[in-house]
MARLOTI-632210 format. One record per residue: x, y, z of N, C-alpha, C in turn; residue in three letters; residue number from 1. Coordinates in steps of 0.001 Angstrom, whole numbers. Layout:
BEGIN
NODE_X_Y_Z_X_Y_Z_X_Y_Z_Ala_NUM
...
END
This chain:
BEGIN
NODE_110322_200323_107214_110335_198970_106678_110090_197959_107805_Unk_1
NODE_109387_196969_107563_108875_195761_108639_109926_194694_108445_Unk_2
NODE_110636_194294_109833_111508_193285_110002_110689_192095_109426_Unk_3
NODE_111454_191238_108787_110808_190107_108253_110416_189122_109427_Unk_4
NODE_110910_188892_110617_109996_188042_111711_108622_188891_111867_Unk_5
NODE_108505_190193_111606_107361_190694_112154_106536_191082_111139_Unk_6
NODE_106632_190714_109414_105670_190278_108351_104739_189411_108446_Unk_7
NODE_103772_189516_109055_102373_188080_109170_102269_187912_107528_Unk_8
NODE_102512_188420_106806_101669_188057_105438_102954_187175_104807_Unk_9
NODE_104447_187161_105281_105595_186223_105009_105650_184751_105938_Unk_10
NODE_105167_185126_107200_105177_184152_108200_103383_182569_107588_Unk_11
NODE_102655_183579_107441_101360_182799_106647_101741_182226_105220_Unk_12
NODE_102704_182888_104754_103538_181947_103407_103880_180820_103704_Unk_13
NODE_105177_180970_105127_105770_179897_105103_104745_178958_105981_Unk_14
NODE_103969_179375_106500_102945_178320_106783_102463_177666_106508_Unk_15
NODE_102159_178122_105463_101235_177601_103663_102081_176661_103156_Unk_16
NODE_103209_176936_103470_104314_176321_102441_104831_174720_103197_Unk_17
NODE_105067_175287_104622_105036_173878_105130_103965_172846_105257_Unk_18
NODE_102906_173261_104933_101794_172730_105211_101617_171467_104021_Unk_19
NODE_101728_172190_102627_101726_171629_101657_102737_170596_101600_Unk_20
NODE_104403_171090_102212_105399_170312_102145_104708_169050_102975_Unk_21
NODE_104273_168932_103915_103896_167918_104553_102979_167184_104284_Unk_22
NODE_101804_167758_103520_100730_166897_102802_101386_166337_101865_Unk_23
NODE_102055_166769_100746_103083_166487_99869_103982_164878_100391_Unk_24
NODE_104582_164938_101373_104870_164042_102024_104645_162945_103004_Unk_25
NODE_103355_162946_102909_102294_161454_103568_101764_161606_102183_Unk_26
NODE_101590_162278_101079_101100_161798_99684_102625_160567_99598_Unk_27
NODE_103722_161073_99057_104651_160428_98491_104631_159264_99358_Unk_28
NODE_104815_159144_101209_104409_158100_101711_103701_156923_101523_Unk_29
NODE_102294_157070_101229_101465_156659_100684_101500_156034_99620_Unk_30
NODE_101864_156816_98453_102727_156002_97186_103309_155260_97608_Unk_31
NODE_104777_155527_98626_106062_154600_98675_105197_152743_99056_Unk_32
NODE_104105_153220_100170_103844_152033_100287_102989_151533_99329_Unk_33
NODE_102299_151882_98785_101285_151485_97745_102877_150387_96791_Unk_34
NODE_103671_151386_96384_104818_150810_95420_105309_149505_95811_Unk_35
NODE_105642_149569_97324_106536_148253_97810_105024_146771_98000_Unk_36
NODE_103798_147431_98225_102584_146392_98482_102752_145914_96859_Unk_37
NODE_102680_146512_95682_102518_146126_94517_103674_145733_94055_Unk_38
NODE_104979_145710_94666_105959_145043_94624_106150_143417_94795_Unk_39
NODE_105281_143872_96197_104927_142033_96821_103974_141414_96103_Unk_40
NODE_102660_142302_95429_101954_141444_94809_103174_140874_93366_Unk_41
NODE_103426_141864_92657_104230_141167_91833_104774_140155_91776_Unk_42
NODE_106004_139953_92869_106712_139308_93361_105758_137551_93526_Unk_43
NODE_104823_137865_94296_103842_136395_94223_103184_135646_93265_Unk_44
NODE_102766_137174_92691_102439_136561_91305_103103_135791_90409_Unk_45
NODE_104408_136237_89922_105523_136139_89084_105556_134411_89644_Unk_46
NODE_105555_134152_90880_106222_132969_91369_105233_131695_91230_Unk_47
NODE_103740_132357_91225_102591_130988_91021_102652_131247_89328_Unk_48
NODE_103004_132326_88989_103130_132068_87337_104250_131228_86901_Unk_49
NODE_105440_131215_87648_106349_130127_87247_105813_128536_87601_Unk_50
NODE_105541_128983_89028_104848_127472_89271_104036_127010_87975_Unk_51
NODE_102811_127554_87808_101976_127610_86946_102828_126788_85667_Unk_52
NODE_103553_127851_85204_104129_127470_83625_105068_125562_83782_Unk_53
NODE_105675_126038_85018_106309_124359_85135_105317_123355_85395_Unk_54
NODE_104078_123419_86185_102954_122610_85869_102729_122014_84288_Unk_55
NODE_102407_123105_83672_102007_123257_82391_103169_122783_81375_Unk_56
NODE_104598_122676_81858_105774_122271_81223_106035_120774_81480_Unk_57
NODE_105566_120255_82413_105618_118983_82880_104284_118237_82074_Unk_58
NODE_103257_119289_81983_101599_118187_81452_102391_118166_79955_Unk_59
NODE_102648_119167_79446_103414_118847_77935_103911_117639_77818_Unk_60
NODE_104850_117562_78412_106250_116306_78443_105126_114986_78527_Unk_61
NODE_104535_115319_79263_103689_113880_79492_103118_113400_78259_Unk_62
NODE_102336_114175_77835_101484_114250_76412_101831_113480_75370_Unk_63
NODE_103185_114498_75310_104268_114402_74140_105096_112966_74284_Unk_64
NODE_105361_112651_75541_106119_111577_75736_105284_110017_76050_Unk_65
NODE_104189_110176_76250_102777_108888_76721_102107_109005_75662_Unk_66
NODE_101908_109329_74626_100818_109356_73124_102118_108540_72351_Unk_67
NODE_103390_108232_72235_104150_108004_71490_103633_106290_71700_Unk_68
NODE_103153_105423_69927_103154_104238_69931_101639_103838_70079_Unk_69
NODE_101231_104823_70772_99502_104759_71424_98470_104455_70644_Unk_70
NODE_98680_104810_69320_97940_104652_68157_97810_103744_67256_Unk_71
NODE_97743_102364_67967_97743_101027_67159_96722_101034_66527_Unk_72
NODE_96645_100446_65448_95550_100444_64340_95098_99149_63937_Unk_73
NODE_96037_97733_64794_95761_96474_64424_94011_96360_64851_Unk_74
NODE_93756_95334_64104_92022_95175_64650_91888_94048_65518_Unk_75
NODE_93028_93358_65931_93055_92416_67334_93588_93153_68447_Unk_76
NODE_93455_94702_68299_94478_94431_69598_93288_94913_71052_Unk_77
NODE_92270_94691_70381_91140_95025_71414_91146_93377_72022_Unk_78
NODE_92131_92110_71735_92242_91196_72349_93213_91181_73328_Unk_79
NODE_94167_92225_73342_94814_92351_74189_94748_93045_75423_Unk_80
NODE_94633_92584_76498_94424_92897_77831_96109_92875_78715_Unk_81
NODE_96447_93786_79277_97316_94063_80240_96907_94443_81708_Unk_82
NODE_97415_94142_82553_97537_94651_83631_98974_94716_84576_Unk_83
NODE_99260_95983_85388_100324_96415_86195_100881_95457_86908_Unk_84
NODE_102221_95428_86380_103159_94677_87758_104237_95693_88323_Unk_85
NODE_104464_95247_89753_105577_95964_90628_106761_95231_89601_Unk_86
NODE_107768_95910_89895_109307_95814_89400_109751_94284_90108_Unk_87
NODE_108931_94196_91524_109285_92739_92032_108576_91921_91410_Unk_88
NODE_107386_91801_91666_106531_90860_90729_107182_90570_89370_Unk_89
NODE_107550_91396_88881_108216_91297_87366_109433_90297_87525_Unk_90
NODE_110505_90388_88580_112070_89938_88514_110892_88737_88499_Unk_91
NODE_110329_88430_89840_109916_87348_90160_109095_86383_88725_Unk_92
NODE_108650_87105_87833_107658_85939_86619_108821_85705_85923_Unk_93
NODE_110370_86626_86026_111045_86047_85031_112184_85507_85553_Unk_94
NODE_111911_85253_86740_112889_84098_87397_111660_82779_87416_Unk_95
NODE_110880_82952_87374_110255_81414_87436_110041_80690_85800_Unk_96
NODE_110288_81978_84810_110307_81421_83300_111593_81051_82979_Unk_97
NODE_112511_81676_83995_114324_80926_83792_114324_79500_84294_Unk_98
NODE_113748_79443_85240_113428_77672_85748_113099_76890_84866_Unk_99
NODE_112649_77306_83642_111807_76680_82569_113171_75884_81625_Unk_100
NODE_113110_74475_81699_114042_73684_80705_113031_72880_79800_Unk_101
NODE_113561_72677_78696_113031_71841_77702_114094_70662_77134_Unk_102
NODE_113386_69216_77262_114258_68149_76311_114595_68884_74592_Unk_103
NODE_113941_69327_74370_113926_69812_72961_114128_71524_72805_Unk_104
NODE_114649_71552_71805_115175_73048_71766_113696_73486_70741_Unk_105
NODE_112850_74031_71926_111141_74553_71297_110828_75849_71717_Unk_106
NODE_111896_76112_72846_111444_77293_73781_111857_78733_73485_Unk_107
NODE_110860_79645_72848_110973_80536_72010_110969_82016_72682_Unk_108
NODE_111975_83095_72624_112579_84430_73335_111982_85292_72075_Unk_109
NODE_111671_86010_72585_111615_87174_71598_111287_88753_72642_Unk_110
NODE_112603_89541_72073_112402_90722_72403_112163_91600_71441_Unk_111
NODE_110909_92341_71299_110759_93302_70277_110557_95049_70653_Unk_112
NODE_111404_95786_71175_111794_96924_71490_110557_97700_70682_Unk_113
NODE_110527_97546_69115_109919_98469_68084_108439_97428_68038_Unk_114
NODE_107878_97781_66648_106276_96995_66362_107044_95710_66158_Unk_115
NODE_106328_94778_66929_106481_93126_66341_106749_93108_65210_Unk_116
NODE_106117_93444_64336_105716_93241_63040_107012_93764_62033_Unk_117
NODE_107489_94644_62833_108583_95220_62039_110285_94783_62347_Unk_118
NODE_109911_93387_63624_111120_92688_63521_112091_92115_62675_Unk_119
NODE_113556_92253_62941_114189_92042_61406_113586_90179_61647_Unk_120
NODE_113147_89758_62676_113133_87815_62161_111520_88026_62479_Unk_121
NODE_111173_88665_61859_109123_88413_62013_109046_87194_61513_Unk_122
NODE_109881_86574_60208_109389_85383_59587_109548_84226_60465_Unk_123
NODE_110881_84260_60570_111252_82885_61908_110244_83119_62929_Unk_124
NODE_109573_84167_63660_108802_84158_64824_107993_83663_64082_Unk_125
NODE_106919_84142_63084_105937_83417_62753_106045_82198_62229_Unk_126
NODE_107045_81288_62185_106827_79758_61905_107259_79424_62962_Unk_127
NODE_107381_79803_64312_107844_79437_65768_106911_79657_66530_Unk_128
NODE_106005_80558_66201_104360_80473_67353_103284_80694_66238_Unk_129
NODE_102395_80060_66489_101123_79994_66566_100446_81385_65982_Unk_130
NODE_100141_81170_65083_99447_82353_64378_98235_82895_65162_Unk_131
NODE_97214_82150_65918_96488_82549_66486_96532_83481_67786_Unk_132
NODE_97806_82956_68193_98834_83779_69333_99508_85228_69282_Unk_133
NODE_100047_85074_67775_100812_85981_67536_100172_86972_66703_Unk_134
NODE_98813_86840_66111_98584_87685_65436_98000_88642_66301_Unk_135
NODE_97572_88955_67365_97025_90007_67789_98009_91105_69161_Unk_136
NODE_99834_90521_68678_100500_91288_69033_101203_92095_67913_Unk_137
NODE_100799_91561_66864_101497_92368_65868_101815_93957_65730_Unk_138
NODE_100965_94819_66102_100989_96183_65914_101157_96182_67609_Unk_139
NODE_101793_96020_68290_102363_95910_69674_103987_96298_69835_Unk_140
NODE_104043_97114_70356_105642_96946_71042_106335_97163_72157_Unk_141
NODE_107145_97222_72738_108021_97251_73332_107526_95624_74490_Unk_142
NODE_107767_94806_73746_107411_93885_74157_108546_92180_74348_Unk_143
NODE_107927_91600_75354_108807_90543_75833_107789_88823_75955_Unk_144
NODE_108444_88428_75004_107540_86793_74359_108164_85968_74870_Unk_145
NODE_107546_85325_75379_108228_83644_75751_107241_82709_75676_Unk_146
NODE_107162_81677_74592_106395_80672_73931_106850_79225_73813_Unk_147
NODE_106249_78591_75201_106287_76861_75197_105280_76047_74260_Unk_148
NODE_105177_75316_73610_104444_74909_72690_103469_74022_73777_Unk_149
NODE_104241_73597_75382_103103_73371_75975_102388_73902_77052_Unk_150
NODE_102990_75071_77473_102615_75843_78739_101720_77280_77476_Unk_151
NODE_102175_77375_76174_101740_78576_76061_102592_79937_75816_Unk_152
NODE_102263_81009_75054_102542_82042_75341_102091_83044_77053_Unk_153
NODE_103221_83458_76663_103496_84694_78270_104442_85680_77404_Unk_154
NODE_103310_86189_77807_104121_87810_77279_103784_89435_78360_Unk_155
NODE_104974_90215_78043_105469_91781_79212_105303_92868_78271_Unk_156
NODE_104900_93448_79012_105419_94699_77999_106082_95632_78842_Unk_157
NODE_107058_96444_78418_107916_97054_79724_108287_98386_78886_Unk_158
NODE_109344_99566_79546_109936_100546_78881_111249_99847_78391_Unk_159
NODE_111418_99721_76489_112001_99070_76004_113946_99224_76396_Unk_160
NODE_114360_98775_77075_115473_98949_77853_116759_97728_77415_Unk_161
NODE_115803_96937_76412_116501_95753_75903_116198_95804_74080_Unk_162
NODE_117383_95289_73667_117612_95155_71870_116190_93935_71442_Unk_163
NODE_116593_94409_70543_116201_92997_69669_116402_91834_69301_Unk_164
NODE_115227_90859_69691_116118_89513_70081_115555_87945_69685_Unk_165
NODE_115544_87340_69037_115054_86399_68849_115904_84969_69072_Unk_166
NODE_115642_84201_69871_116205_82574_70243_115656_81772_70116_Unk_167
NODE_115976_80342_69627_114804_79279_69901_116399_78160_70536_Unk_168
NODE_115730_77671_71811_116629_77191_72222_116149_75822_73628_Unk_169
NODE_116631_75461_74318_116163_74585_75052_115585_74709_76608_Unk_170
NODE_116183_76440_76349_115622_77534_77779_115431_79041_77499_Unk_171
NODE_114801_79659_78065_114427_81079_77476_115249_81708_78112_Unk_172
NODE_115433_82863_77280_117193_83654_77372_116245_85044_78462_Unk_173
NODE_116716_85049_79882_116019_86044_80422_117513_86499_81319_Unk_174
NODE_118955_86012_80656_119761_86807_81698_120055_88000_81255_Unk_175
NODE_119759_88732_80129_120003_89732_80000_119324_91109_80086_Unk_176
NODE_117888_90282_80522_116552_91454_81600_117424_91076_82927_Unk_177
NODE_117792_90097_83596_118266_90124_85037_119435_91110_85270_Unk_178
NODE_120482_91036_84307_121298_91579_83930_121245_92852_84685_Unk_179
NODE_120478_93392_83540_120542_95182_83694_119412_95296_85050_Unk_180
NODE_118670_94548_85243_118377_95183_86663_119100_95354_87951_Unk_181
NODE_120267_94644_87857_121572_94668_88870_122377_95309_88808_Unk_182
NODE_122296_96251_87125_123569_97315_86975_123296_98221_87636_Unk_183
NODE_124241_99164_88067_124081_100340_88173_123848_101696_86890_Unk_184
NODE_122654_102197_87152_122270_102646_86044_121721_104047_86726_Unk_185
NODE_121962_104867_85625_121505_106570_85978_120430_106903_84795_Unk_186
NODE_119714_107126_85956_118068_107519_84395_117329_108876_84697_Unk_187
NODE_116893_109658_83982_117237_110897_83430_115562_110854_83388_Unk_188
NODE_115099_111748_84285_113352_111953_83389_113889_113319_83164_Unk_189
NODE_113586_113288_81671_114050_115015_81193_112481_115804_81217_Unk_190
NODE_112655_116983_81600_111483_117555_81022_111967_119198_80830_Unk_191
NODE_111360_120012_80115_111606_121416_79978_111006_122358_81148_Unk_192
NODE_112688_122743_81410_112595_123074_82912_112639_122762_84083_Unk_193
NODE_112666_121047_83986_112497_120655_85781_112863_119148_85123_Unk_194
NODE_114334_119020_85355_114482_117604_85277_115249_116831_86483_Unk_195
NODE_114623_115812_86492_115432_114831_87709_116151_113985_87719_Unk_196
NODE_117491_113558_88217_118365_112729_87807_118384_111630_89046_Unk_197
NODE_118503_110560_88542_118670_109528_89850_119572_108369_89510_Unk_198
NODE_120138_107740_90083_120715_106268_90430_120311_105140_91212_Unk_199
NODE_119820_103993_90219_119578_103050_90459_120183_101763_90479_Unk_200
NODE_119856_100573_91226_120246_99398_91289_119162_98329_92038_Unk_201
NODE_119138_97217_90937_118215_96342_91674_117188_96967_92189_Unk_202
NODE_116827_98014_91820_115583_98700_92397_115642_99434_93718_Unk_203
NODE_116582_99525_93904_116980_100648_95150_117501_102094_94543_Unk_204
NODE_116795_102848_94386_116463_104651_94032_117306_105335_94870_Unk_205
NODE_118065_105809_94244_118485_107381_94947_118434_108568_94064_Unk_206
NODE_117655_109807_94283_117492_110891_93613_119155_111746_94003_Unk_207
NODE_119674_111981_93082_121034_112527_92408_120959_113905_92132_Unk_208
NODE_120277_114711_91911_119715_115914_91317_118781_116315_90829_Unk_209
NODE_118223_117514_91047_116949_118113_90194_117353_119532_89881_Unk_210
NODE_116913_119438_88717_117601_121145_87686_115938_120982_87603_Unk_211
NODE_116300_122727_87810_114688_123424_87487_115051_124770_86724_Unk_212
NODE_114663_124943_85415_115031_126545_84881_113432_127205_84669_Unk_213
NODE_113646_128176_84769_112302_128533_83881_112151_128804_82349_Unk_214
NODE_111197_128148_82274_110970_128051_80443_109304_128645_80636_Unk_215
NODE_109151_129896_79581_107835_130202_79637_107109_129412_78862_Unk_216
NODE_106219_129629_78719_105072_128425_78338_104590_128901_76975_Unk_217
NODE_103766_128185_76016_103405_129050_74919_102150_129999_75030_Unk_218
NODE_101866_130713_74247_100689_131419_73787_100163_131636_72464_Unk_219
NODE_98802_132122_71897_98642_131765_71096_98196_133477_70122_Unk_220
NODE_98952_133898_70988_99246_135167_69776_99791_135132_68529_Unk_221
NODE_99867_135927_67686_100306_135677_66256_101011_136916_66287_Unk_222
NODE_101900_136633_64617_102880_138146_64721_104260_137629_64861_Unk_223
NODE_104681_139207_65052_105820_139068_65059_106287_138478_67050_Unk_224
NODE_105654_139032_67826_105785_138764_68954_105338_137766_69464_Unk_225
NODE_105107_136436_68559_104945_135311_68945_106283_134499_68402_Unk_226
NODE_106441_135010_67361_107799_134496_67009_108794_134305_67887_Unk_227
NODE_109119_136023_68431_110135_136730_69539_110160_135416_70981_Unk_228
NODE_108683_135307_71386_108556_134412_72216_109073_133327_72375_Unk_229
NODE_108648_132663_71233_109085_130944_70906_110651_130859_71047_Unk_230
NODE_111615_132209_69957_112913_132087_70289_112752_132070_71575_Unk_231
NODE_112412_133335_72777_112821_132690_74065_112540_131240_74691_Unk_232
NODE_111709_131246_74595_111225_130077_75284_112283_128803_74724_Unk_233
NODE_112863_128452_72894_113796_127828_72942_114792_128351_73530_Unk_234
NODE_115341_129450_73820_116789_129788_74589_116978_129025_75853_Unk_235
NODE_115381_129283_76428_115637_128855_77846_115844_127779_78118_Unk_236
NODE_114688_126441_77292_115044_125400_77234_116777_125149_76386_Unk_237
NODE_117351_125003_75589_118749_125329_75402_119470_125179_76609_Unk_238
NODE_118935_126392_77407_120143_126711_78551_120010_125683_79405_Unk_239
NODE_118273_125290_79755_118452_124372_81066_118790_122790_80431_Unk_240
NODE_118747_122667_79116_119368_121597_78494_120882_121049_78519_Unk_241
NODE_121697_122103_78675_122880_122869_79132_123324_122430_80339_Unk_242
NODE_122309_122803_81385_122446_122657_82495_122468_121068_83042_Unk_243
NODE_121679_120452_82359_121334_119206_82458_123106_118249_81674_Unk_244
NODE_123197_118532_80829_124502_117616_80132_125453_117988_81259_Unk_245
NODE_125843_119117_81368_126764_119697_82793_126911_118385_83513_Unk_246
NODE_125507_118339_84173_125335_117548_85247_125915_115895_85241_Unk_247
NODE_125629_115589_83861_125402_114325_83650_127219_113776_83014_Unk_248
NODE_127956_114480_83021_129457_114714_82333_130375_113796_83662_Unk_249
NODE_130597_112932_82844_131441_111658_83445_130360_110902_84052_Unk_250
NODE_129580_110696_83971_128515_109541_84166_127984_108305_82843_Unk_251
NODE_128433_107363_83157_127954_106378_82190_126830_105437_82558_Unk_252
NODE_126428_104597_81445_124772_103586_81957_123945_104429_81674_Unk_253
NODE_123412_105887_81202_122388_106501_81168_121361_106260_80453_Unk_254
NODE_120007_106492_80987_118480_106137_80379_117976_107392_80645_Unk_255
NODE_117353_107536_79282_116910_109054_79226_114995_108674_79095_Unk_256
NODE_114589_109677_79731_112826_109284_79901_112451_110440_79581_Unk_257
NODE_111559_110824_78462_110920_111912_77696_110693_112404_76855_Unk_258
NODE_110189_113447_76186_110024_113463_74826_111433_113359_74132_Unk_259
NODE_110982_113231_72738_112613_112775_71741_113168_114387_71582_Unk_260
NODE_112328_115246_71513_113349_116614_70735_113964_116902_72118_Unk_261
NODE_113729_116472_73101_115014_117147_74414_115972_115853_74617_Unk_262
NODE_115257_114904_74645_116506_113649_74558_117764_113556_74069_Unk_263
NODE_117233_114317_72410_118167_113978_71529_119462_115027_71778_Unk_264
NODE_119202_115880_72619_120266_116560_72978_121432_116042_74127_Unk_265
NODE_121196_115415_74566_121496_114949_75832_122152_113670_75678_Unk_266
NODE_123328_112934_76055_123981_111840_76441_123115_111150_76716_Unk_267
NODE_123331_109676_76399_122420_108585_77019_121028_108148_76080_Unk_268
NODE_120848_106859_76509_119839_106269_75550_118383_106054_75639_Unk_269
NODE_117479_107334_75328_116164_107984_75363_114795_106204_75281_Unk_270
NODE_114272_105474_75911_113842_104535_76135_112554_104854_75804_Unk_271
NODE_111981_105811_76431_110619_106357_76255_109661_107547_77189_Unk_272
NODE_108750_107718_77312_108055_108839_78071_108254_108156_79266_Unk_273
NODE_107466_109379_79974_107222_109282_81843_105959_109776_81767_Unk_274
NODE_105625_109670_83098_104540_110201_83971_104966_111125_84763_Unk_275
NODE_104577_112263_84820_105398_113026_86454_104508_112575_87343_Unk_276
NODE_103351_111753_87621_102303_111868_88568_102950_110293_89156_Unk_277
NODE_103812_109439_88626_104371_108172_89244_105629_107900_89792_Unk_278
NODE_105559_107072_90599_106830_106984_91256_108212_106961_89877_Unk_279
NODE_109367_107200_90582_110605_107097_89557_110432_105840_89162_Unk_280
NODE_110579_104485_89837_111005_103114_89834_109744_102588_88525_Unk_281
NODE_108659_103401_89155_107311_102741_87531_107647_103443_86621_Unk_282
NODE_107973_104974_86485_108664_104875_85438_109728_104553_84355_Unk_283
NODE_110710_103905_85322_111830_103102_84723_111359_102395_83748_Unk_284
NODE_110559_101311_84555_110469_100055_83345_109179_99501_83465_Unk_285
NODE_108156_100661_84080_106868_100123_83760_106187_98890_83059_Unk_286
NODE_106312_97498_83582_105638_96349_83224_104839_96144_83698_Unk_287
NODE_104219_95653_82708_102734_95137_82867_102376_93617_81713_Unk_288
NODE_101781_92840_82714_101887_91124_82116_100231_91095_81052_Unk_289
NODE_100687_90408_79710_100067_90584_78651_99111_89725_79055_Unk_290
NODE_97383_89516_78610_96549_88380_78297_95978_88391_77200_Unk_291
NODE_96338_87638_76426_95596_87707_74990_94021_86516_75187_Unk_292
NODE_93266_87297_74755_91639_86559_75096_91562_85737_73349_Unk_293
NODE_90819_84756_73644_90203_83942_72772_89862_84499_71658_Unk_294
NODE_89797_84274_70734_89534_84843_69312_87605_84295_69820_Unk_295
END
């Protein structure tokens, strides 16, 4: 019988055998890294796809929240011309319309938050200005009137942040726009998935927080697995909605900026859309000074 060290045809086995073990093992190598490289691609991917979807979660909000009102149908209002004012420029036209006294009580306020037209005193405004004046703000709102019978109408339009208001009196009622620009006030641009909280005064900004969740985005599959989707996608928003009231719990003065179905969840009093592409402060109270052109 042949000692097994001195079997060549056992010794060429295990030769064979390690050989394979070792090809075997720069194979699995090979995998391992292939696995952890497609790990990292994942990993990057996943993260410009979130980016991606919060891009795409923010152009929503905009849409949804800047088309609201947009759709005037009056046939003067192609007489109406606006252009942008800073938040200073603004204090400033309505501190020089507070300077404004009259011997006679002629000098006419009107704040209309909603459509002119749908003011509870439309009638008193219209026997207090000038039909030629007033008719081509009618399907207009969130708007701010002040009418001297000899200087003229001057009119704002701003993010409606003030009630409804009508005066006729011997000076135009502007302390209660001065007012709230001196409060301290916390305003809320909500959006799904990435909202920012700040505190303001007199126009001095401080950013307070930013909640970011991920909310996937839609698609336009059908089925049952579009359904499945949408529930997630409301869960998530839910949660970071959640996250957001959290935040905002023992805080009073709040102004909420964005669409109405996330607003309405949330503390505080929803004013109107944003821009994400503008500063916080223009979105606050975005004014801009009215010119109505000649008939």
């Amino acid at each position: 019988m042949k000692l097994p060290w001195k079997n060549d045809e056992l010794k060429q086995k295990i030769d064979s055998l390690e050989t394979t073990i070792n090809k075997r093992d720069e194979k699995i190598g090979k995998l391992e890294n292939m696995l952890e490289a497609e790990k990292d691609r994942r990993k990057k991917h996943t993260k410009a796809k979130q980016e991606a979807q919060e891009r795409v979660n923010r152009l929503e909000d905009k849409i949804e929240g800047l088309t609201e009102g947009e759709n005037e149908s009056d046939s003067h209002t192609d007489l109406i011309q606006d252009s942008d004012l800073s938040l200073k420029k603004f204090k400033d036209s309505l501190e020089k319309i507070d300077s404004i006294e009259s011997s006679r009580d002629d000098l006419v306020t009107v704040y209309s938050p909603g459509k002119l037209s749908s003011h509870s005193s439309i009638q008193e405004i219209k026997n207090s200005i000038p039909e030629e004046k007033l008719r081509p703000l009618m399907n207009s709102e969130n708007l701010l009137i002040f009418y001297d019978p000899d200087l003229g109408l001057t009119g704002f339009k701003s993010q409606p942040f003030y009630g409804e208001k009508f005066v006729i009196s011997n000076e135009f009622e502007v302390d209660e726009l001065q007012a709230f620009f001196s409060d301290r006030k916390v305003w809320v641009l909500v959006s799904r998935g990435d909202t920012e909280i700040f505190v303001e005064e007199d126009g001095i900004v401080d950013k307070v927080e930013g909640l970011k969740s991920r909310v996937n985005r839609k698609h336009g599959k059908g089925g049952f697995s579009q359904g499945r989707f949408e529930r997630k996608r409301d869960e998530q928003i839910d949660q970071h909605l959640e996250e957001v009231k959290k935040s905002l719990k023992n805080r009073d003065n709040i102004y909420l900026l964005g669409e109405k179905g996330l607003c309405k969840e949330l503390p505080g009093k929803r004013i109107g859309g944003f821009d994400p592409n503008q500063a916080p402060l223009t979105n606050f109270y975005r004014p801009r000074r009215l010119k109505i052109s000649a008939n």
